[in-house]
TORKOL-4160 file (C-alpha; in steps of 0.2 Angstrom, whole numbers, padded with zeros to 4 digits, m for minus):
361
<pt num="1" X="0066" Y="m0016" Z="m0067"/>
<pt num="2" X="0047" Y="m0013" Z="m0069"/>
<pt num="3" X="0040" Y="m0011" Z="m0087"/>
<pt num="4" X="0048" Y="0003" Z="m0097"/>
<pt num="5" X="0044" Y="0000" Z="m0116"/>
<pt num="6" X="0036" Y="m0016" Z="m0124"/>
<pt num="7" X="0047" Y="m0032" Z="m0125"/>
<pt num="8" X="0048" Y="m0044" Z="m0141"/>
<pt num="9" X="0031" Y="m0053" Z="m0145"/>
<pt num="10" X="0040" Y="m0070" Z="m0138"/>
<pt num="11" X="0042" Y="m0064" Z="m0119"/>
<pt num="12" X="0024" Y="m0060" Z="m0120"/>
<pt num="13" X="0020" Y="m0079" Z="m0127"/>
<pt num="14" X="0032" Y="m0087" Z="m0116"/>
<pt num="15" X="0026" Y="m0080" Z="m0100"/>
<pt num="16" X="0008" Y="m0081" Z="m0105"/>
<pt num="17" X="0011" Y="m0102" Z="m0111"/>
<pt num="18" X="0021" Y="m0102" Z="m0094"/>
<pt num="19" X="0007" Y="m0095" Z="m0082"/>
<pt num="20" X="m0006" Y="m0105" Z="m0092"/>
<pt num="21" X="0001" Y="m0122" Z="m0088"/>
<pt num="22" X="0005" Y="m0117" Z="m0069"/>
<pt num="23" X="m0013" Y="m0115" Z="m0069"/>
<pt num="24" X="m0018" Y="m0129" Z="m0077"/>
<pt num="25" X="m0007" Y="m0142" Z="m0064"/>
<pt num="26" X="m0015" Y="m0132" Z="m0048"/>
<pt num="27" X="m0032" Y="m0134" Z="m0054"/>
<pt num="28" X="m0035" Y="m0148" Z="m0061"/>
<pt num="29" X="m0035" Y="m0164" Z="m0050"/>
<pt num="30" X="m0023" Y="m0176" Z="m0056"/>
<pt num="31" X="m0033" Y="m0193" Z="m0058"/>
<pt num="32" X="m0027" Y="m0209" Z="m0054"/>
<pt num="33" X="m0015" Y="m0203" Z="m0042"/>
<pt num="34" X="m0011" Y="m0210" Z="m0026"/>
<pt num="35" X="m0002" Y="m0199" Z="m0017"/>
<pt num="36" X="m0003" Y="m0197" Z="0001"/>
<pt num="37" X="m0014" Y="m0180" Z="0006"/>
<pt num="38" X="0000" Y="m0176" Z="0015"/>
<pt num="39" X="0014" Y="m0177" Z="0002"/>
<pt num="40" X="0000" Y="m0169" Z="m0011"/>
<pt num="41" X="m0003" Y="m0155" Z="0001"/>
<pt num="42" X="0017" Y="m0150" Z="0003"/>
<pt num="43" X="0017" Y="m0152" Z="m0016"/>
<pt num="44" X="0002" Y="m0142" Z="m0020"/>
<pt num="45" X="0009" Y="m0128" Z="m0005"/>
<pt num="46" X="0024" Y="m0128" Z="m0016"/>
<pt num="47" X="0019" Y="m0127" Z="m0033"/>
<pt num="48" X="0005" Y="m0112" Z="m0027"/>
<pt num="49" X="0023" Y="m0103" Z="m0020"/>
<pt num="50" X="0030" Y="m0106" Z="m0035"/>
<pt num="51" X="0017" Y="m0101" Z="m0046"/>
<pt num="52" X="0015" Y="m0084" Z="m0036"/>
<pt num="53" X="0033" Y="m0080" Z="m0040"/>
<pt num="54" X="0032" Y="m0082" Z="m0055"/>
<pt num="55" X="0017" Y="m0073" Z="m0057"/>
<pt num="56" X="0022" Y="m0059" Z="m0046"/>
<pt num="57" X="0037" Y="m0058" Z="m0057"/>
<pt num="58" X="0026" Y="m0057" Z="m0075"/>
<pt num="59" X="0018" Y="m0043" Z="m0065"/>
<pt num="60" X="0033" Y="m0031" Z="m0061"/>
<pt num="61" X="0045" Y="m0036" Z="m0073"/>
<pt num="62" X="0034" Y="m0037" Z="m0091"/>
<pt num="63" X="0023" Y="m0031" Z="m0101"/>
<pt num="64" X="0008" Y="m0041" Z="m0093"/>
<pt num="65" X="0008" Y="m0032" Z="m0077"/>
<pt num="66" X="0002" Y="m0016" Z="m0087"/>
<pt num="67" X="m0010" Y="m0022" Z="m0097"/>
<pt num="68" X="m0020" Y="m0031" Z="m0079"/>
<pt num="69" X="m0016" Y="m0015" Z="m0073"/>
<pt num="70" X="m0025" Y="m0007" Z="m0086"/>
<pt num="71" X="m0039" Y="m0016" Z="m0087"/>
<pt num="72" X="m0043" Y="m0014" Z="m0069"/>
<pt num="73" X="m0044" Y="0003" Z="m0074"/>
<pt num="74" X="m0056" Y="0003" Z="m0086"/>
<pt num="75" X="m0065" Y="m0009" Z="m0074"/>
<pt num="76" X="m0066" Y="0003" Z="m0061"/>
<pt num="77" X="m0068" Y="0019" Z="m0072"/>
<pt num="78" X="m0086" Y="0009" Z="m0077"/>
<pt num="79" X="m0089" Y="0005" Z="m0058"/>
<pt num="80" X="m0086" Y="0021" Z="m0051"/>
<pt num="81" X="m0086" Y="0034" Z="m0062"/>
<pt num="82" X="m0085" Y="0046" Z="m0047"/>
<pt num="83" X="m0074" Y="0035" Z="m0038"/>
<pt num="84" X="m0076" Y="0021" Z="m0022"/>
<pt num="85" X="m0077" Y="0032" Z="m0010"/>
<pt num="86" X="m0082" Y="0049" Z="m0006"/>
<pt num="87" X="m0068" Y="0060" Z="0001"/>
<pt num="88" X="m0064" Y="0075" Z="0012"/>
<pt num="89" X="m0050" Y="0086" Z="0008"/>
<pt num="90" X="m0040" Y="0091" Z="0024"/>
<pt num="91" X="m0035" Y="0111" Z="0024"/>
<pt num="92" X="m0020" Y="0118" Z="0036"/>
<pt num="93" X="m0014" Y="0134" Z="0037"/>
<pt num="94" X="m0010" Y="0135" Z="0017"/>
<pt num="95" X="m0007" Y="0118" Z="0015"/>
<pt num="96" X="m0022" Y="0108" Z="0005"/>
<pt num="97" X="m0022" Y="0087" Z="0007"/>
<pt num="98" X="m0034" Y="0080" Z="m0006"/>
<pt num="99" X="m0037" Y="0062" Z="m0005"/>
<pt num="100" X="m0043" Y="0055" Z="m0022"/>
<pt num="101" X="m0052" Y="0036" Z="m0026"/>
<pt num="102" X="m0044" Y="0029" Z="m0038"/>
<pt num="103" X="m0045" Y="0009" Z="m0045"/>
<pt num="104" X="m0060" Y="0000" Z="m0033"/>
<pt num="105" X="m0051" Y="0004" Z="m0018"/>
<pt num="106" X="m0034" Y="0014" Z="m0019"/>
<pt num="107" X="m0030" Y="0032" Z="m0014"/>
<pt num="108" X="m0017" Y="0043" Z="m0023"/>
<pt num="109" X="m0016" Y="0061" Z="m0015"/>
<pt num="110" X="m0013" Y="0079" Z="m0021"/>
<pt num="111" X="m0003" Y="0089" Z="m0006"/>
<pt num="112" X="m0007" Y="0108" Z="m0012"/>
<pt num="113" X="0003" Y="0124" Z="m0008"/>
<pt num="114" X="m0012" Y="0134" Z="m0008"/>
<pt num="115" X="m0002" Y="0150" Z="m0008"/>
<pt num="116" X="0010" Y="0146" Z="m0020"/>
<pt num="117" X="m0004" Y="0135" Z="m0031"/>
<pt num="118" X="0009" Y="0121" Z="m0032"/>
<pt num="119" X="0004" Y="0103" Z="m0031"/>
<pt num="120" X="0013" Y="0089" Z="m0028"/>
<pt num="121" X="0004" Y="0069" Z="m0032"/>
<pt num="122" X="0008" Y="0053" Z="m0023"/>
<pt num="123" X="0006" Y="0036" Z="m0030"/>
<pt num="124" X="m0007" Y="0046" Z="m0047"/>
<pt num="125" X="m0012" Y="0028" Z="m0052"/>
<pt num="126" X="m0025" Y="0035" Z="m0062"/>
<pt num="127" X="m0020" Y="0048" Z="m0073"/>
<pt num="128" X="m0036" Y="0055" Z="m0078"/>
<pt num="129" X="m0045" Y="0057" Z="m0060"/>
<pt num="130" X="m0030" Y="0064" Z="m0053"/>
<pt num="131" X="m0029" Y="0079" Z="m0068"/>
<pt num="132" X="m0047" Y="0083" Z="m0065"/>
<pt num="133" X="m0042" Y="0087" Z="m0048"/>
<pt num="134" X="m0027" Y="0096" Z="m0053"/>
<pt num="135" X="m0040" Y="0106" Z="m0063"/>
<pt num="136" X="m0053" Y="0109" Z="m0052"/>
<pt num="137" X="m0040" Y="0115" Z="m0039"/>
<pt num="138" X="m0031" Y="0128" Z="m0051"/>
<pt num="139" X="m0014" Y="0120" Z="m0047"/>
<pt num="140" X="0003" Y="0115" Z="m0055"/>
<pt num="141" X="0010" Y="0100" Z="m0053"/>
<pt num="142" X="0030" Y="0099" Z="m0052"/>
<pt num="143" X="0030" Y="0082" Z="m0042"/>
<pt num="144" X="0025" Y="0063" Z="m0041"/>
<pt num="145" X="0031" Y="0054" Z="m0026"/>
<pt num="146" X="0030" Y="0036" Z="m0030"/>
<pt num="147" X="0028" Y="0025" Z="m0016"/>
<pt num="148" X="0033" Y="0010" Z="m0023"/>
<pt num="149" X="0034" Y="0001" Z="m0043"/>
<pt num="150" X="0016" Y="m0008" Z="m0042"/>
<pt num="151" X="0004" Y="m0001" Z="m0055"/>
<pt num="152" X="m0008" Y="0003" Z="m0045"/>
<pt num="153" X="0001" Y="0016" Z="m0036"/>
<pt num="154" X="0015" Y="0021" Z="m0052"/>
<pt num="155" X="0001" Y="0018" Z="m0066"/>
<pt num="156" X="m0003" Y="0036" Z="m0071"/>
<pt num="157" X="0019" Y="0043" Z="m0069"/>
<pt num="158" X="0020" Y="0041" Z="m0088"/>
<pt num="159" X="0004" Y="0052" Z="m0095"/>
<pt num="160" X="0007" Y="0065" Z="m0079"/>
<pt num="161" X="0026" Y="0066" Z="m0081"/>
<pt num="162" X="0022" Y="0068" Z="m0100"/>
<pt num="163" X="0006" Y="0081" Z="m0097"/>
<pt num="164" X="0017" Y="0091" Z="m0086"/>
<pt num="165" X="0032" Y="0093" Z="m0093"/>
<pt num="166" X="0043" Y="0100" Z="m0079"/>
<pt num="167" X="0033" Y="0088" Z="m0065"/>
<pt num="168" X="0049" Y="0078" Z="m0056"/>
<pt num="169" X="0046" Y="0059" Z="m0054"/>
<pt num="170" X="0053" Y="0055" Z="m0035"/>
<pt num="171" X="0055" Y="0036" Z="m0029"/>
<pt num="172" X="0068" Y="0022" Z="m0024"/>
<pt num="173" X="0081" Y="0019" Z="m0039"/>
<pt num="174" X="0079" Y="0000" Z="m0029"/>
<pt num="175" X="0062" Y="m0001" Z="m0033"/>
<pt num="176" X="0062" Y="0000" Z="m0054"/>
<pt num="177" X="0049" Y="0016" Z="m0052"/>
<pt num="178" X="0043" Y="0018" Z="m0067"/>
<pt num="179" X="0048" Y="0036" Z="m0078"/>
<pt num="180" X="0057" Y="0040" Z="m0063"/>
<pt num="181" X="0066" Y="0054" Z="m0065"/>
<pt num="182" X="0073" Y="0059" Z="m0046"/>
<pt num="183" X="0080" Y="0045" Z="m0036"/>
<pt num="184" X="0078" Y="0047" Z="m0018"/>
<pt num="185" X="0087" Y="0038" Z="m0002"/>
<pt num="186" X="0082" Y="0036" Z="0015"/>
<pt num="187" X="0080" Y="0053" Z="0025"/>
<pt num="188" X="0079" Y="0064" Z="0008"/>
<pt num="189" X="0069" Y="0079" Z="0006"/>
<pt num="190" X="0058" Y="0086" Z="m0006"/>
<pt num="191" X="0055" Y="0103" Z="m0006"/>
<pt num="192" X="0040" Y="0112" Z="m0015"/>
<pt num="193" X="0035" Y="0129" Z="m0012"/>
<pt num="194" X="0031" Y="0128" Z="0010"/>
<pt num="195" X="0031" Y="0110" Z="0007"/>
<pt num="196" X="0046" Y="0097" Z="0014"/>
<pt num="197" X="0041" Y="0080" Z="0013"/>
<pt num="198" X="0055" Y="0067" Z="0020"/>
<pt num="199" X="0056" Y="0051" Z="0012"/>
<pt num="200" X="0059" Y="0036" Z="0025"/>
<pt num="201" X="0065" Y="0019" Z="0017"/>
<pt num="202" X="0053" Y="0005" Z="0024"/>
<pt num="203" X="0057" Y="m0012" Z="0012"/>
<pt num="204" X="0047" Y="m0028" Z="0015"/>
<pt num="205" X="0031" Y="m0024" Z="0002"/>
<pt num="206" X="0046" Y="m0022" Z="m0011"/>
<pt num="207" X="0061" Y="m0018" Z="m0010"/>
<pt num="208" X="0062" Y="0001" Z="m0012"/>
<pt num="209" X="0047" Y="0004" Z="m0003"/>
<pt num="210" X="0048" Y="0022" Z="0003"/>
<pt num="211" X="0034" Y="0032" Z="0013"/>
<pt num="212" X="0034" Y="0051" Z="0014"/>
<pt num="213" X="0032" Y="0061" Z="0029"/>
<pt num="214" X="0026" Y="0079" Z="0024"/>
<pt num="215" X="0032" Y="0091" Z="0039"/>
<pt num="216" X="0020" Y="0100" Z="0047"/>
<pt num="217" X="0031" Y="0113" Z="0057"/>
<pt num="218" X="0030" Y="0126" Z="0042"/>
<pt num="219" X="0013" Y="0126" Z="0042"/>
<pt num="220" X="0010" Y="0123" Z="0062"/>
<pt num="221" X="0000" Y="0108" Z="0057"/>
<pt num="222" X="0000" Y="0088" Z="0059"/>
<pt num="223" X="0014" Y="0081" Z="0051"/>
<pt num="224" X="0005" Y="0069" Z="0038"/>
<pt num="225" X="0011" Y="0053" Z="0032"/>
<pt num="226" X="0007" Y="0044" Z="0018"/>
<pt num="227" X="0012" Y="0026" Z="0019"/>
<pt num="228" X="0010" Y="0018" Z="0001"/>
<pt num="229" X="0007" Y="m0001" Z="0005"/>
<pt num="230" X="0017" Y="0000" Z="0020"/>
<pt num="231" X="0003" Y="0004" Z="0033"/>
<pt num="232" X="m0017" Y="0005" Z="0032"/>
<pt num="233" X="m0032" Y="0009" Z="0045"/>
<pt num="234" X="m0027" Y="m0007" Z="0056"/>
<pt num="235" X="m0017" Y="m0014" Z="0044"/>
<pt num="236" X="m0002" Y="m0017" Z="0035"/>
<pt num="237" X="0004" Y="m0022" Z="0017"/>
<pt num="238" X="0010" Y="m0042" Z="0011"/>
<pt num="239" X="0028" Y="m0045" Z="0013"/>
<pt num="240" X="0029" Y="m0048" Z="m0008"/>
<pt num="241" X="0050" Y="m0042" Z="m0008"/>
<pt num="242" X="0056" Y="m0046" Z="0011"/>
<pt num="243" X="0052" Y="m0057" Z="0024"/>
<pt num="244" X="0045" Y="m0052" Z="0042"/>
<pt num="245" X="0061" Y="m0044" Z="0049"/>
<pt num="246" X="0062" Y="m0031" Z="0037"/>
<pt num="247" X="0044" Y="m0024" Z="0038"/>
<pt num="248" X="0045" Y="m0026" Z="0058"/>
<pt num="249" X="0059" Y="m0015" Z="0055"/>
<pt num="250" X="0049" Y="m0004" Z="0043"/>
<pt num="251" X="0035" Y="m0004" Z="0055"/>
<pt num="252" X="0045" Y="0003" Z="0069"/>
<pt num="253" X="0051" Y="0016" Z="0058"/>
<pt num="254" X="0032" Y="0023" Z="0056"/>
<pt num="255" X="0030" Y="0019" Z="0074"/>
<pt num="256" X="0044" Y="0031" Z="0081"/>
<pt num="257" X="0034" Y="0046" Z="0073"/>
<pt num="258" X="0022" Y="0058" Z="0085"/>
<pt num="259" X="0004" Y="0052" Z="0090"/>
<pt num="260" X="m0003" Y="0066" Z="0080"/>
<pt num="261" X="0004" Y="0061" Z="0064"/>
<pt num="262" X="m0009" Y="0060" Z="0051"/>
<pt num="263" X="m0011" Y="0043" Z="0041"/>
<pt num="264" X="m0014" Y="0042" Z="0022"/>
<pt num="265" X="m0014" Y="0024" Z="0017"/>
<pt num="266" X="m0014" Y="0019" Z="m0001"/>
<pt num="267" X="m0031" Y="0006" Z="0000"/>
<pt num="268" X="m0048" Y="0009" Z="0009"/>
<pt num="269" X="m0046" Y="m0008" Z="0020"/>
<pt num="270" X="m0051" Y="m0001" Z="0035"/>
<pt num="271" X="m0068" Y="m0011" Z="0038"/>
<pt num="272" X="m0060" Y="m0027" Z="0032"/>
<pt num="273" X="m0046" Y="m0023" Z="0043"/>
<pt num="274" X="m0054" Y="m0019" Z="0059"/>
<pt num="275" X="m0063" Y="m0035" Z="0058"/>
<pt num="276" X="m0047" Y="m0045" Z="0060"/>
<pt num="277" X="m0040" Y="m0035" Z="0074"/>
<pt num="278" X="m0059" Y="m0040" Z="0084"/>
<pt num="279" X="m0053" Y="m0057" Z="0080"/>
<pt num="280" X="m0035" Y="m0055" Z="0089"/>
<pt num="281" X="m0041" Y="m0044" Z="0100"/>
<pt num="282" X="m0059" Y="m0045" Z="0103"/>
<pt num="283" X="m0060" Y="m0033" Z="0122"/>
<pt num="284" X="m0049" Y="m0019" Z="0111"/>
<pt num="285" X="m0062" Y="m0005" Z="0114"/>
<pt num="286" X="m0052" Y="0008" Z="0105"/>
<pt num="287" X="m0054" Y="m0005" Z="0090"/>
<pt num="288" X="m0072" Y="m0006" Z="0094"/>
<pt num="289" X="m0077" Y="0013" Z="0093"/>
<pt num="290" X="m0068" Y="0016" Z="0079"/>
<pt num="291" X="m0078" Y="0000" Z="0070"/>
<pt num="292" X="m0094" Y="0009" Z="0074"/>
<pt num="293" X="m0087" Y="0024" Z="0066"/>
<pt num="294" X="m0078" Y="0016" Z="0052"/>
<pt num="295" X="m0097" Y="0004" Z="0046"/>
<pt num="296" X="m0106" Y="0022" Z="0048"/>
<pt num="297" X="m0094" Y="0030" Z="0035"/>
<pt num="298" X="m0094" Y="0014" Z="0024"/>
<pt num="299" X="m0112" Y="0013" Z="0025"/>
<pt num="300" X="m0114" Y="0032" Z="0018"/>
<pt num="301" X="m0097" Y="0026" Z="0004"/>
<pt num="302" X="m0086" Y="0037" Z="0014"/>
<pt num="303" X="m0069" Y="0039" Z="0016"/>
<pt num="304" X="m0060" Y="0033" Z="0033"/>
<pt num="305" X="m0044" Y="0041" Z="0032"/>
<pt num="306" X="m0035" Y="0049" Z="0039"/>
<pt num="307" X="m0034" Y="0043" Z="0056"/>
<pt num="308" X="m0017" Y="0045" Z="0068"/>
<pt num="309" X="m0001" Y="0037" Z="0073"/>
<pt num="310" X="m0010" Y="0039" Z="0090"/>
<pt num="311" X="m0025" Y="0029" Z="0086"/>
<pt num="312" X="m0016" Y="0014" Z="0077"/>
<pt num="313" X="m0006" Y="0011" Z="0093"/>
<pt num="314" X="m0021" Y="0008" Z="0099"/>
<pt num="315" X="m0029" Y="m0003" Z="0090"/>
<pt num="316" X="m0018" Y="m0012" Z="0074"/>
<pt num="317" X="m0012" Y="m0027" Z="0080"/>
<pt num="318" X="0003" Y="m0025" Z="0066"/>
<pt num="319" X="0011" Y="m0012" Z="0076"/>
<pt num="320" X="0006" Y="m0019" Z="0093"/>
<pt num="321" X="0019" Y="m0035" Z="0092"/>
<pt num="322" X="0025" Y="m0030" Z="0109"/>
<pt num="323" X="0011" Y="m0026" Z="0117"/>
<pt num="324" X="0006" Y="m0040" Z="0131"/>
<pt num="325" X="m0010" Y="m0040" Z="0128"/>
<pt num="326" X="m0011" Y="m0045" Z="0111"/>
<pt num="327" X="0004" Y="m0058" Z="0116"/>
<pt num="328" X="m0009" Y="m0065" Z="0129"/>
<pt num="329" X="m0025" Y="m0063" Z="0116"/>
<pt num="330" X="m0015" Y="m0074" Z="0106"/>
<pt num="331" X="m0011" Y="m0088" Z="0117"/>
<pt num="332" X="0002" Y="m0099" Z="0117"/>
<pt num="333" X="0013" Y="m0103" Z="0101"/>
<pt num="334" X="0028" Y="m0093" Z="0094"/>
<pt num="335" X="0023" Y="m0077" Z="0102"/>
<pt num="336" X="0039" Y="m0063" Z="0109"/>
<pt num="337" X="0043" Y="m0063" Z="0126"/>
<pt num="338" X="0047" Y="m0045" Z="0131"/>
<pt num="339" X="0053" Y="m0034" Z="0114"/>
<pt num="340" X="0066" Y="m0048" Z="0109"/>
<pt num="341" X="0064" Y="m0043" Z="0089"/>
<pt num="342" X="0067" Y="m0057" Z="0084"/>
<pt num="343" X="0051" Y="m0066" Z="0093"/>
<pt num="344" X="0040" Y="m0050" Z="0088"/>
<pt num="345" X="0045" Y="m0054" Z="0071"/>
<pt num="346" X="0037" Y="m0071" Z="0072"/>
<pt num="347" X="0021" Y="m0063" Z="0079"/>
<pt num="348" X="0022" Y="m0049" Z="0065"/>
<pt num="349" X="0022" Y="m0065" Z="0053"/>
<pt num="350" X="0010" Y="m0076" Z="0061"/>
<pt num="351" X="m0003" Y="m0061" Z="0062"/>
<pt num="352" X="0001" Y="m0061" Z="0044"/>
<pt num="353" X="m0006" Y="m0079" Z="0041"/>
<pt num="354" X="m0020" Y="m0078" Z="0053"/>
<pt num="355" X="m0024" Y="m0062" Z="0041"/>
<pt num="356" X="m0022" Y="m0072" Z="0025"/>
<pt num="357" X="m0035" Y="m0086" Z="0032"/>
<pt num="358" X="m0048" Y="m0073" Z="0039"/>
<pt num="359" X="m0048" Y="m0065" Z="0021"/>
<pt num="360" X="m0050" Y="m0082" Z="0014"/>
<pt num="361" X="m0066" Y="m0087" Z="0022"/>
């Protein structure tokens, strides 16, 4: 269960003694030692395993992951007072999406009944940037829809939920949502004002990841989704709670939505992103247009989301695992043959490491 209150002083000392001493064996060189590179580079490939579960576990289950959490706040408070990026509201017929920078490169949301002046905020990791928008707007907010437990996108449920005192806290009772006060399953739908927004269980990132899926029928709009750490701009979020099955079969469940569907994402990866899928699939010329257009914005510190269902077909490898030509653009190796699942899940994870080692260099 993610943080909830603080834990005695000696969970705080024995974790941190813990994570020190992991440290300590990983980075320093052990002298004398006449290992065989091989046998030193499974042992080192182990131990960094290892130390990232245990690290990833101070992180969600103590206190430590709220106190990194907050200093990354006040880090990017001091780096972008007026956030990362700069950002376009979208405006339907009574409906209001706000997207709104948060950390150095999230995205929490404020979905607005314009006509009803009810709000609802996903993933409010900063509490403060996300009241001034509630302020500026004139809005009440009655609901948080939590993605997922991470602190970057659950970090500001406490002071909202506390400032608005009959605001609702929606999320996976699986995913240890902190100040959760409405638990939601698969397929569930929250109703505000105009508003139903279905939430759609999608685990690999964690385990009760959930992504909502505001309907755009009452409003005759696009249907928008915002997809947490599940899916990005040409992109798509670290298995840290499941393994490449589950988020192939997360994936697939985004993927069976319409072509107008509007992405919101949780992080402004796009450029980064992009730049991978050239490297997968460098004659993509849908991913090519939308490179040019995604520098121009960054260039200017704008925004790229949203973008469609419909264009990320086109151009994320992630949800292309059963596409031919990105089973060809790989070559040979453990690549599917046809839309065996099993075979795109191999794909789905190797992209994942060629992903990891493009980042790294």
């Amino acid at each position: 269960m993610a943080w909830q209150g603080w834990p005695a002083l000696w969970q705080w000392v024995a974790g941190s003694w813990l994570l020190f001493v992991l440290v300590f064996v990983l980075l320093v060189k052990p002298r004398g030692c006449g290992a065989r590179p091989g046998l030193r580079g499974l042992l080192m490939a182990h131990s960094q395993r290892l130390l990232f579960r245990i690290g990833y576990s101070l992180y969600t289950r103590t206190w430590l992951g709220y106190l990194f959490y907050r200093q990354q706040l006040r880090r990017a408070r001091n780096r972008y007072p007026k956030g990362h990026s700069k950002t376009q509201p979208r405006l339907f017929n009574g409906v209001k999406v706000l997207p709104i920078p948060v950390l150095s490169d999230n995205y929490s949301y404020l979905i607005i009944d314009t006509q009803a002046q009810l709000a609802v905020a996903v993933d409010p990791s900063d509490p403060r940037a996300v009241q001034a928008s509630i302020e500026k707007e004139g809005v009440t907010l009655v609901a948080i829809l939590c993605t997922h437990k991470h602190w970057d996108h659950s970090g500001g449920n406490r002071d909202l939920s506390r400032r608005h005192r009959d605001c609702r806290v929606y999320g996976s009772p699986q995913d240890g949502i902190p100040y959760l006060t409405h638990p939601l399953c698969h397929q569930d739908v929250v109703s505000v004002g105009r508003l139903q927004i279905r939430a759609l269980a999608t685990p690999g990132h964690t385990q009760g990841h959930l992504v909502y899926l505001l309907d755009g029928e009452p409003y005759k709009g696009p249907s928008c989704l915002f997809s947490g750490d599940l899916l990005f701009l040409s992109g798509c979020g670290r298995t840290f709670e499941g393994n490449a099955e589950t988020m192939l079969s997360s994936l697939d469940t985004v993927l069976g939505l319409g072509d107008d569907t509007l992405l919101w994402p949780g992080h402004e990866y796009a450029e980064e992103n992009l730049g991978f899928a050239g490297v997968v699939e460098p004659e993509n010329l849908a991913r090519e247009r939308k490179m040019q257009w995604v520098q121009r914005q960054r260039m200017e510190r704008k925004g790229t989301c949203p973008s469609t269902l419909g264009e990320e077909r086109s151009y994320n490898p992630f949800l292309r695992t059963h596409c031919l030509e990105l089973q060809e653009a790989l070559g040979p190796g453990p690549g599917p043959t046809g839309d065996d699942e099993c075979s795109r899940a191999q794909l789905l994870e190797e992209l994942r490491r060629l992903k990891d080692m493009h980042k790294s260099k």
